[in-house]
C-alpha positions in Angstrom: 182.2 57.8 107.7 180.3 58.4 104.8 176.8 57.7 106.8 178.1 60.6 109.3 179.1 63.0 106.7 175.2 62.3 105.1 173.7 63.0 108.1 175.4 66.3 109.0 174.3 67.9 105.6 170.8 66.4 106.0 171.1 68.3 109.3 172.4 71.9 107.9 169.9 71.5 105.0 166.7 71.1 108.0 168.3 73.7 109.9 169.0 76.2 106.3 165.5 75.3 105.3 164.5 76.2 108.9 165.6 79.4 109.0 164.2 80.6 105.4 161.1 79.1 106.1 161.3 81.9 109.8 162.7 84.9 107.7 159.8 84.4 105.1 157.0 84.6 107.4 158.6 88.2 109.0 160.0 86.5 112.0 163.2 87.7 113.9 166.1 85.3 113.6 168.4 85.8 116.5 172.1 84.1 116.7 172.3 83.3 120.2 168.4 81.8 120.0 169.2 79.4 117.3 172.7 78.4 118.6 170.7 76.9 121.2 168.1 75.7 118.9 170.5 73.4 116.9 173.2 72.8 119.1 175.6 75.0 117.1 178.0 77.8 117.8 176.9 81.3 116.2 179.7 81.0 113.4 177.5 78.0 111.9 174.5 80.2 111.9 176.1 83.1 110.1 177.6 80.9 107.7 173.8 79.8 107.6 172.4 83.3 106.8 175.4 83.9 104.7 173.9 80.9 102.3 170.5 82.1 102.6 171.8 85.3 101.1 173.6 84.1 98.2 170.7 81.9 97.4 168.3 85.5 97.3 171.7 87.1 95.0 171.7 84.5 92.6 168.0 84.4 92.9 167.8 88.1 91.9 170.3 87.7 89.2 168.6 84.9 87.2 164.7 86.2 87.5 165.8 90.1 87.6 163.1 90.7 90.1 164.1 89.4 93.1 163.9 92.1 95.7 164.5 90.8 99.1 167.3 90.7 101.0 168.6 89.9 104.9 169.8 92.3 107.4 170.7 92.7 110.7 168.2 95.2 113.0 169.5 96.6 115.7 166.7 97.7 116.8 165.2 94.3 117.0 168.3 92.6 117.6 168.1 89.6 115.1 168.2 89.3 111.0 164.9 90.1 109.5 163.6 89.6 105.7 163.1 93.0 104.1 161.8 93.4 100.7 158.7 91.3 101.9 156.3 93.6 101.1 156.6 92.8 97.3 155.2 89.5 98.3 152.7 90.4 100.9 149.2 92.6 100.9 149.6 95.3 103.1 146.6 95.1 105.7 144.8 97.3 104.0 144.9 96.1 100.7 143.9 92.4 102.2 140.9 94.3 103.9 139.7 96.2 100.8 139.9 92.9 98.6 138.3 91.1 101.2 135.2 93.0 101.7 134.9 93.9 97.7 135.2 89.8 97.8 132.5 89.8 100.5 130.2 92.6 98.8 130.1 91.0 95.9 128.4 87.7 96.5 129.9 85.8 94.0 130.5 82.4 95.2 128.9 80.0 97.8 129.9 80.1 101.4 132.1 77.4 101.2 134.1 78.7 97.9 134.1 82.1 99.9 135.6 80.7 103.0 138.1 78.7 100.8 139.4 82.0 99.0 139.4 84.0 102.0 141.5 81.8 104.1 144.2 81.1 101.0 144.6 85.0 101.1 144.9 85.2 104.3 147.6 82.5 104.4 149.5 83.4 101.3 149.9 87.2 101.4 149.4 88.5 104.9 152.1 88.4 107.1 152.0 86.4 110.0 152.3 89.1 112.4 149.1 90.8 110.7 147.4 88.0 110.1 145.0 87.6 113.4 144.3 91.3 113.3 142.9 91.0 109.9 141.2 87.9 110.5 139.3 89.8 113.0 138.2 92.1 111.0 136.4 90.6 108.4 135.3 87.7 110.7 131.8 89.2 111.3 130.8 89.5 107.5 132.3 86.0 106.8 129.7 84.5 109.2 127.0 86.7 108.4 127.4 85.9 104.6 124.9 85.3 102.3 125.8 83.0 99.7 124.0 83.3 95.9 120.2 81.7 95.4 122.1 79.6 92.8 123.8 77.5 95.6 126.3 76.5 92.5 130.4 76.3 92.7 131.4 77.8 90.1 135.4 77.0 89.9 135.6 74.4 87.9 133.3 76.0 84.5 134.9 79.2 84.7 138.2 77.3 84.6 136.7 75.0 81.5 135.1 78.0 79.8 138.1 79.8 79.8 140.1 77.1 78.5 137.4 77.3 75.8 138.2 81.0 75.0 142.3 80.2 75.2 141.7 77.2 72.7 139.3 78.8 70.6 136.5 75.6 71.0 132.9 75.4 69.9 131.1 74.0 73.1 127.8 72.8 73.5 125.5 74.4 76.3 122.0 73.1 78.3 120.9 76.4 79.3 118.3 77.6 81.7 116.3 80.3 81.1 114.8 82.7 83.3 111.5 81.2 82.9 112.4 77.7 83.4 113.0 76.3 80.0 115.9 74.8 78.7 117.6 75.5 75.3 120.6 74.1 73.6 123.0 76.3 72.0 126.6 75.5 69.9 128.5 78.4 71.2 131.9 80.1 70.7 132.9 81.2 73.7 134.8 84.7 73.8 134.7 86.3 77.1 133.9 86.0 81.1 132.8 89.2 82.6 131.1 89.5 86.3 128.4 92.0 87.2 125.9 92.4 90.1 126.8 88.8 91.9 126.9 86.4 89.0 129.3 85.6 86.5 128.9 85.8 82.7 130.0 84.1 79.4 130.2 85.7 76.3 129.3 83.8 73.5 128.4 83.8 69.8 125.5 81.6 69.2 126.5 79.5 66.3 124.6 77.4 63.7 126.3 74.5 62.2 126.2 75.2 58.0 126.1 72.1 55.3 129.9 72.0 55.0 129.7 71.2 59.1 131.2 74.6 60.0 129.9 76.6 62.4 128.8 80.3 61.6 127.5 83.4 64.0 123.7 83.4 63.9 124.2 86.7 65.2 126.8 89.8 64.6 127.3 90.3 68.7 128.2 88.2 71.5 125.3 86.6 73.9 125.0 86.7 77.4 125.0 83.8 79.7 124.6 83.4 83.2 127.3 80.6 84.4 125.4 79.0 87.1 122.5 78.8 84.6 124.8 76.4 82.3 123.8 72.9 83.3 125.9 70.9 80.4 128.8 71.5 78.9 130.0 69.7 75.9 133.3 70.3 74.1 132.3 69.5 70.2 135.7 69.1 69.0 135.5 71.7 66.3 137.5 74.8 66.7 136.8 78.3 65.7 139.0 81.3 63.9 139.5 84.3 65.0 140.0 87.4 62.5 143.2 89.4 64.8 141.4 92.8 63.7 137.8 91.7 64.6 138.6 89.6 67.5 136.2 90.5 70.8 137.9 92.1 73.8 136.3 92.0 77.4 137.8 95.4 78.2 136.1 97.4 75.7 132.7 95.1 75.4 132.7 95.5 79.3 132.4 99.2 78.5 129.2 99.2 76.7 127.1 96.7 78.7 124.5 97.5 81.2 123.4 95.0 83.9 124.3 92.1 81.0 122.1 92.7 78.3 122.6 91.9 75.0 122.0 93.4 72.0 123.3 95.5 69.1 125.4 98.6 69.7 123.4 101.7 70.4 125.1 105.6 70.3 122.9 107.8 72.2 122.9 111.3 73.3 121.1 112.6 76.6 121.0 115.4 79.1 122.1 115.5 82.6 120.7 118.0 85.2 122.5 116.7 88.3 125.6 117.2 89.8 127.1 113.7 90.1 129.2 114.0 87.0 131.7 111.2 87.9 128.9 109.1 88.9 127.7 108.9 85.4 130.9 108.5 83.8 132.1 105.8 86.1 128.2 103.6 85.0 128.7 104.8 81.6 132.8 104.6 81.0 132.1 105.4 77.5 130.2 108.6 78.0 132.1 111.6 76.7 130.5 115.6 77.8 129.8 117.1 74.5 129.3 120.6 76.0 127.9 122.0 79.1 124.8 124.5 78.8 122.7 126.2 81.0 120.4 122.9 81.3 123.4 120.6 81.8 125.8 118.2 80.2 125.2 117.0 76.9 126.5 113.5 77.1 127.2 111.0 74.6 127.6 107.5 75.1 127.7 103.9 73.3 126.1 101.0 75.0 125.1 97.1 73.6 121.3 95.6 74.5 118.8 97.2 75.9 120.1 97.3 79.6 121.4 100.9 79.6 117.1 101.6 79.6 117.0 100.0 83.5 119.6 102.6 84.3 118.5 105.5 82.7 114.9 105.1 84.1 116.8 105.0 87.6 117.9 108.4 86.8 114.2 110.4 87.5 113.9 113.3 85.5 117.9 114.3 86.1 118.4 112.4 82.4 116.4 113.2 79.0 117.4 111.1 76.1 117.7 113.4 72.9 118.5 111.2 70.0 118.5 108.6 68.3 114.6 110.1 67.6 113.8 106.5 68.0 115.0 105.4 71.1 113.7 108.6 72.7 110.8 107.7 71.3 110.6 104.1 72.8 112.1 105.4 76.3 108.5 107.9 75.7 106.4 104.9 75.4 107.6 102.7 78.3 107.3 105.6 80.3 104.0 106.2 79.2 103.1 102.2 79.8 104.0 102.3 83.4 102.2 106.0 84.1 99.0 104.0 82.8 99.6 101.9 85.4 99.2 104.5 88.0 96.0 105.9 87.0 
């Protein structure tokens, strides 16, 4: 007796689980279908559903967020799952994250692949989810993975347990040029710009006392896939609450991810592509507006914001600091030589 009675709730749990796992993935759960299904009258399955719902009630009452519920659609004649779309990316948000995913590079092939698919899998209804396969199934195979050829997962993942626990880390870092340095490093931030991802640093010097102080008073740059060892040191660093670096607003001053110390500049823009230069430069503010055009101030760290301005042609003048006009004059005048 006991054996049966086992059995038969082993049975409703399968056939419970069954139909949650249905309503989840936006199917249409029909009374008559599943009487026939599990060998049940339709009473058994609305007691079933009935269940289901209590389980979403109390759900919603112990998390406070719990938004979905079941109904009955005429129109489609079976219980549906509404409230899904809290879950689920809407086709078009799946296609905008995808190719922004795509655009941007970042990862090999294979790492590419992996994310895509878990997306598509995990928030894309089931009903949607051919569709959207489809249409980013072109630029998946034509991909072109980073020169670096390196997975990147598992540092990001280390360096930012780095950041969380405040550790000093060792680093074998390639240069540009080939050579290899080692640095003790406090690691601060990860930001990603123009197909590789970054760590922010302080470069640190270990003192007599065997402490670690900045040899520098800003951050340094490092290209991740250019990280060939990483060692954790052991030692831990403090951070001041009121001095402590944030990604947001360091992320607003930094121009193709070059350091350097903070520079407040003013220049002159002759164009009409306002937003353009205040979405490059997000800390740009319009002093005034004359009959040459916008007087625009901006903060920047490192010498990057140069690449960009020289992109500009003769639509930007830089007006002060008198000596970074001055230097922008020279380099100018360094690669006219070049032409004559």
């Amino acid at each position: 007796m006991g054996n049966k009675n086992s059995k038969t709730a082993t049975t409703k749990a399968l056939r419970v689980l069954d139909i949650y796992k249905r309503l989840c993935e936006g199917k249409i759960i029909s009374k008559e279908e599943e009487t026939l299904r599990f060998n049940v009258d339709e009473r058994t399955i609305q007691r079933d559903i009935d269940e289901i719902r209590v389980f979403l009630k109390n759900s919603e009452a112990e998390t406070g967020n719990e938004t979905r519920e079941i109904v009955y659609d005429y129109n489609k004649k079976g219980f549906v799952m509404t409230g899904m779309e809290a879950y689920h990316m809407s086709n078009t948000e799946i296609l905008a994250v995808s190719k922004v995913l795509l655009e941007s590079r970042a990862f090999t092939k294979k790492e590419m692949n992996s994310i895509l698919d878990k997306m598509l899998l995990g928030c894309v209804p089931v009903s949607n989810m051919k569709m959207v396969s489809e249409l980013i199934s072109n630029e998946k195979y034509h991909y072109v993975e980073p020169m670096h050829k390196k997975e990147l997962k598992d540092i990001l993942w280390d360096f930012g347990e780095d950041i969380k626990l405040r550790r000093v880390v060792e680093i074998s870092y390639e240069k540009a040029n080939g050579d290899r340095v080692k640095y003790f490093v406090e690691p601060v931030g990860i930001l990603f710009s123009e197909y590789y991802f970054y760590l922010n640093a302080y470069i640190s010097v270990e003192n007599e006392d065997g402490e670690f102080d900045h040899k520098y008073e800003f951050p340094g740059i490092f290209r991740l896939d250019r990280v060939k060892k990483r060692r954790d040191t052991g030692a831990k660093f403090r951070v001041i609450y009121g001095n402590r670096f944030e990604e947001g607003e360091f992320r607003k001053r930094i121009q193709f991810m070059y350091g350097g110390k903070l520079l407040r500049f003013k220049f002159l823009y002759t164009s009409y592509s306002l937003g353009e230069i205040l979405d490059r430069l997000p800390t740009a503010r319009v002093l005034e507006k004359n009959e040459n055009g916008y007087v625009i101030y901006a903060e920047v760290y490192g010498p990057g914001v140069i690449m960009w301005l020289l992109s500009q042609g003769d639509f930007v003048e830089v007006l002060e600091p008198a000596s970074f006009r001055e230097e922008i004059k020279e380099l100018l005048q360094k690669m006219l030589d070049k032409y004559l």
